[in-house]
C-alpha positions as CSV (number, residue, x, y, z in Angstrom):
1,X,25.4,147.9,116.3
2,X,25.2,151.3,115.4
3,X,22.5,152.1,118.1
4,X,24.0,150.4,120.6
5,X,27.1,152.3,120.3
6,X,25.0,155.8,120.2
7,X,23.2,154.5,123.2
8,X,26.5,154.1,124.6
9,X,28.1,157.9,123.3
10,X,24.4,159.3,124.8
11,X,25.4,158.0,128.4
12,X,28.5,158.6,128.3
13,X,30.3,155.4,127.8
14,X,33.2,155.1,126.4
15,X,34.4,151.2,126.3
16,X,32.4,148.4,125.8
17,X,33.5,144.7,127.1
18,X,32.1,142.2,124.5
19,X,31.7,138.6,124.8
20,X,30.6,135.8,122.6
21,X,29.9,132.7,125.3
22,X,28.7,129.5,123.8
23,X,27.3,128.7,120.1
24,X,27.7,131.6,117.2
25,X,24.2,132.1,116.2
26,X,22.3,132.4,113.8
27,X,24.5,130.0,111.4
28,X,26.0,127.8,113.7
29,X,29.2,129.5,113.2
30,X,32.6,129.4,115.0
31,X,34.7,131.6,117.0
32,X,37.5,131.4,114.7
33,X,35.6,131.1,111.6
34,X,36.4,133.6,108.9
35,X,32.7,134.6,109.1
36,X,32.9,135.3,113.3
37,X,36.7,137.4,112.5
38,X,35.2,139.1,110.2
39,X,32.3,140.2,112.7
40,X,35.4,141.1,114.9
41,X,36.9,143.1,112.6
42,X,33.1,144.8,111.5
43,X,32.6,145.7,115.6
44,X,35.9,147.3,116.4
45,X,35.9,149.6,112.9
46,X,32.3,150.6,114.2
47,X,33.2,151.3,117.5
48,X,36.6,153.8,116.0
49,X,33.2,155.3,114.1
50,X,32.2,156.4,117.8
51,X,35.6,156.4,119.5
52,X,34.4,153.6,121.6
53,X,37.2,151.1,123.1
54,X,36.9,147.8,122.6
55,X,37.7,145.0,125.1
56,X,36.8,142.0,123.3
57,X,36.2,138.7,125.2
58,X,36.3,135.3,123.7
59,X,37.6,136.4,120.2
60,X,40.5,135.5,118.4
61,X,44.2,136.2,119.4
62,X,45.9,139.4,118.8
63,X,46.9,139.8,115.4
64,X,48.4,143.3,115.6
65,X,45.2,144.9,114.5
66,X,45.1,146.9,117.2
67,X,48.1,149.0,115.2
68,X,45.3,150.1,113.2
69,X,42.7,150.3,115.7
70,X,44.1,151.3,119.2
71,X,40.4,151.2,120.4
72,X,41.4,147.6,120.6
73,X,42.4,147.8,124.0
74,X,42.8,144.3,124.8
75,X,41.5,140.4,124.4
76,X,40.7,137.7,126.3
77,X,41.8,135.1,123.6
78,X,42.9,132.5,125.7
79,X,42.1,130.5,129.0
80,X,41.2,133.5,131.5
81,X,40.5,133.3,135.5
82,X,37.3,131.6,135.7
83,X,39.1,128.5,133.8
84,X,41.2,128.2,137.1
85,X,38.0,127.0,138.8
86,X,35.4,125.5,136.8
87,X,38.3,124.1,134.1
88,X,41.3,123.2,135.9
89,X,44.0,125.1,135.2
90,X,47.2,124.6,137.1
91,X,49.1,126.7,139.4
92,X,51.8,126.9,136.5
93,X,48.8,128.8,134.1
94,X,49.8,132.4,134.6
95,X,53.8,132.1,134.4
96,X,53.4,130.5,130.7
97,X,50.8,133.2,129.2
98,X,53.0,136.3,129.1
99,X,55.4,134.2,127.1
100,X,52.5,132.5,125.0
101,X,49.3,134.4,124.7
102,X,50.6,138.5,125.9
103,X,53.3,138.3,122.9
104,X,50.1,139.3,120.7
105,X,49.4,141.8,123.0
106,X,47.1,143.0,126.4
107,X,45.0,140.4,127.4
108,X,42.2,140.9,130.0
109,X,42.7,137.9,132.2
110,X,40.3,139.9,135.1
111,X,42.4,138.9,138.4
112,X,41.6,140.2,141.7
113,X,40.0,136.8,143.2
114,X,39.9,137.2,146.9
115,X,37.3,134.5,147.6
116,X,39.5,131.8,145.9
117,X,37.7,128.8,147.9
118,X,34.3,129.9,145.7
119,X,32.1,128.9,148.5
120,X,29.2,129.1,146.7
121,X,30.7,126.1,143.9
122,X,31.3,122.8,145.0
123,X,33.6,120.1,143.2
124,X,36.7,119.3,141.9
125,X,37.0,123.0,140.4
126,X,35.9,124.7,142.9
127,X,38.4,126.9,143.8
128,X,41.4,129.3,142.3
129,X,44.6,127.6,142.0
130,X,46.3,131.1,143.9
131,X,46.9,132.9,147.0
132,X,45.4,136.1,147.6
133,X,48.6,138.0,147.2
134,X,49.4,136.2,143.8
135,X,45.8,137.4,142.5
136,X,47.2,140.9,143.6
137,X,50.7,140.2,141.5
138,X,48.6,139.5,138.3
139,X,48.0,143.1,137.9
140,X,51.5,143.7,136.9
141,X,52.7,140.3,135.2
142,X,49.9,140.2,133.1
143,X,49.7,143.1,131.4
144,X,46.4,144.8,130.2
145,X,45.3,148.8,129.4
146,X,42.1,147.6,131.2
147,X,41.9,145.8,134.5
148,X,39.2,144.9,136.2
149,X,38.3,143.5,140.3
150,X,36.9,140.6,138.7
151,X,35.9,139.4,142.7
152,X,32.1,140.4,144.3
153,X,32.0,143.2,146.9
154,X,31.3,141.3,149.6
155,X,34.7,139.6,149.3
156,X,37.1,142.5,149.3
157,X,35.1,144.1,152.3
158,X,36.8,141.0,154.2
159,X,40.6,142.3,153.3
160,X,39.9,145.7,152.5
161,X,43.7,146.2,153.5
162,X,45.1,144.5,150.6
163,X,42.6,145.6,148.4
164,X,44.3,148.7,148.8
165,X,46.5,147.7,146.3
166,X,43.8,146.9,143.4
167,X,43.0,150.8,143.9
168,X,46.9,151.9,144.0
169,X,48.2,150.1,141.0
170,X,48.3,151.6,137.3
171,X,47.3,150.8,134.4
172,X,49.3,152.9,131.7
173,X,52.8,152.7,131.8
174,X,56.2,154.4,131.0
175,X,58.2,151.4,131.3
176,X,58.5,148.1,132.0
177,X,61.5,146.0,133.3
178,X,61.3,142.0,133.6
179,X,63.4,141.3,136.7
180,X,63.4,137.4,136.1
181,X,61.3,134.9,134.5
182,X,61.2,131.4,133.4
183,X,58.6,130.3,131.3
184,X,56.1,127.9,133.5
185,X,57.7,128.4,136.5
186,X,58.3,131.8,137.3
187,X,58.3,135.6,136.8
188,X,58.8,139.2,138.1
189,X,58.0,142.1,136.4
190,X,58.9,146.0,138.0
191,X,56.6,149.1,136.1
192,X,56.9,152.9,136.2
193,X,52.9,154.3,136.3
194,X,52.5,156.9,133.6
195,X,53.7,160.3,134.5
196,X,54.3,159.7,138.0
197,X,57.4,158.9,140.0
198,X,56.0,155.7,141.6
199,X,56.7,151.8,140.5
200,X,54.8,148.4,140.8
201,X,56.3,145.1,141.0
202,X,54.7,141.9,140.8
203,X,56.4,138.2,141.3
204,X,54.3,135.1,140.7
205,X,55.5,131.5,140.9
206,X,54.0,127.7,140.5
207,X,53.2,125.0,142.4
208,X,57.0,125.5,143.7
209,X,57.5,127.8,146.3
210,X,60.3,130.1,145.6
211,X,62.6,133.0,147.1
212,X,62.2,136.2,144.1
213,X,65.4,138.2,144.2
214,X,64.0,141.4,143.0
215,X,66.6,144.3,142.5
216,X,66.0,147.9,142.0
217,X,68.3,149.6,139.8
218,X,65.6,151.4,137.9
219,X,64.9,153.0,140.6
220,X,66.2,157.1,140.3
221,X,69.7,157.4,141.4
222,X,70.1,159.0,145.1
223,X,66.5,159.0,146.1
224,X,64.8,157.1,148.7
225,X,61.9,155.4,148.3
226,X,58.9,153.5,150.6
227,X,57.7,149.9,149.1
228,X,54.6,148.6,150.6
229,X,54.9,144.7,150.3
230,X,51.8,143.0,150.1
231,X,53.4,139.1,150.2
232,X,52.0,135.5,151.0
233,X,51.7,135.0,154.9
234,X,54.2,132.1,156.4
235,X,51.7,129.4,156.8
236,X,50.1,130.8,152.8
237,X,50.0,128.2,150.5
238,X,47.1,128.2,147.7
239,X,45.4,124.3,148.5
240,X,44.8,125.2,152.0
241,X,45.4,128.7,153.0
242,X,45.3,130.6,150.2
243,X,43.7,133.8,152.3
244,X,47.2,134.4,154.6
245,X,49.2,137.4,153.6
246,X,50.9,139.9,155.3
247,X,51.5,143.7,154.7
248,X,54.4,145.6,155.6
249,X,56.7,148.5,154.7
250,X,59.9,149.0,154.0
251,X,63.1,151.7,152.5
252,X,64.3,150.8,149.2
253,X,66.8,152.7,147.0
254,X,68.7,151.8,143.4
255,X,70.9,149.7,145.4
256,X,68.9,147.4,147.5
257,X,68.0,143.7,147.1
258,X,65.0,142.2,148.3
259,X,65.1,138.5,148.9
260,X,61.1,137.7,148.7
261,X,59.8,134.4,149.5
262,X,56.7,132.9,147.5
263,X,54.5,130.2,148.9
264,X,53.2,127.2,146.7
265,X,51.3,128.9,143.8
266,X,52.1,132.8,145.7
267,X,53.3,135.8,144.8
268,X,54.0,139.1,145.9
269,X,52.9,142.9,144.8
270,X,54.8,145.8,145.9
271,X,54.0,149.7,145.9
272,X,57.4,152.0,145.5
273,X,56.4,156.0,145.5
274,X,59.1,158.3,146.8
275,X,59.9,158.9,150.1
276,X,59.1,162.1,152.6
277,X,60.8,162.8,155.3
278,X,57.4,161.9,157.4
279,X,56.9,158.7,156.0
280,X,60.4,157.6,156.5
281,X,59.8,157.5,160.2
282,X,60.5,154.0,161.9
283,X,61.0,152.0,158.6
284,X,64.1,149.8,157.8
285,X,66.3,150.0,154.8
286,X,66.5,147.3,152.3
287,X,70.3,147.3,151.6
């Protein structure tokens, strides 16, 4: 471990992402064995050695060691993404874990699936219980220091107008306001990027489509801002056309009220940076 994390200083790394798929070897342990937490424990202290960050996959829940070692960035510990296609989890999946799994703390659930059909799978599980616009909502409800665009190339060159929004949204925060929320159904999440005058909100629902009333009282008091709305298309749904969104800009300010609908397993994800008097130009104001 030691070389590998020199290796990684040498090249200029600075954060690994480690997994531990299938059987512990060499003793036939387990991932929650007192042996594999151990390891855990051994591979993030090593990596503070060599102020390396730590995203570990397939270890055990958050535990509030990252106190201690806040090179623990974050955790899969629980069902991620690719359980949404090969291991059938339901629409309903990501509105429970930020009440479940995220109390412990970040968790690196690598959203971002454009290509939600998986053409290359067939079978029952072959596809992502989403739509493309709820993928893009994930990046604010579930929260994580480290995101990823867990998708291949090829499929965001196909929509490279809402990937726009994988390469606009934070990850560090200032704050964090939870706009409404019920657990395994529903829930919207508004956050301020780090140092910057700009806000994300993210609304995800279930297998019920839903209307999201999303205020903005956070928002600073008498200025204007421009939200880019990046929300499920009117014929969206995530069974059968999961890839139909629509993008579009309006005028927000502390007082307006956005009425937001969601299709069947939707969402929506919406840019707010302040407004210039250039950018104002033919947009309507949310009142």
């Amino acid at each position: 471990m030691d070389k590998a994390y020199q290796f990684m200083v040498d090249n200029g790394y600075n954060a690994v992402k480690s997994g531990y798929v299938g059987n512990i070897i060499p003793r036939g342990e387990h991932h929650y064995g007192q042996w594999m937490n151990n390891h855990y424990l051994y591979a993030v202290k090593k990596a503070a050695d060599y102020k390396i960050c730590v995203n570990a996959h397939e270890a055990v829940r958050p535990t509030g060691l990252c106190r201690t070692y806040p090179n623990l960035i974050g955790n899969e510990s629980a069902r991620g993404t690719e359980y949404e296609a090969f291991g059938g989890s339901k629409p309903f999946h990501t509105t429970l874990l930020p009440f479940t799994r995220q109390i412990g703390g970040p968790m690196d659930y690598t959203p971002g699936i454009f290509d939600t059909q998986l053409s290359f799978l067939t079978g029952e599980h072959s596809f992502v219980h989403t739509t493309l616009a709820k993928q893009l909502a994930l990046y604010l409800t579930m929260y994580s220091p480290l995101q990823m665009a867990a998708d291949l190339p090829e499929s965001y060159e196909r929509y490279m107008d809402a990937f726009q929004f994988i390469k606009d949204v934070a990850v560090d925060w200032d704050d964090s306001k939870y706009l409404e929320a019920e657990p395994g159904d529903y829930i919207t999440v508004a956050r301020k990027a780090k140092d910057r005058e700009e806000w994300f909100i993210g609304a995800i629902t279930d297998e019920n489509p839903r209307t999201a009333v999303i205020p903005f009282r956070y928002l600073s008091a008498g200025r204007k801002y421009v939200a880019t709305i990046y929300e499920d298309g009117k014929d969206a749904d995530w069974d059968v056309n999961p890839q139909s969104y629509r993008i579009r800009k309006v005028v927000v300010t502390n007082k307006s009220l956005l009425k937001q609908k969601l299709a069947s397993s939707g969402g929506v994800a919406i840019s707010l940076k302040e407004a210039t008097k250039e950018s104002l130009k033919g947009l309507k104001e949310i009142k």
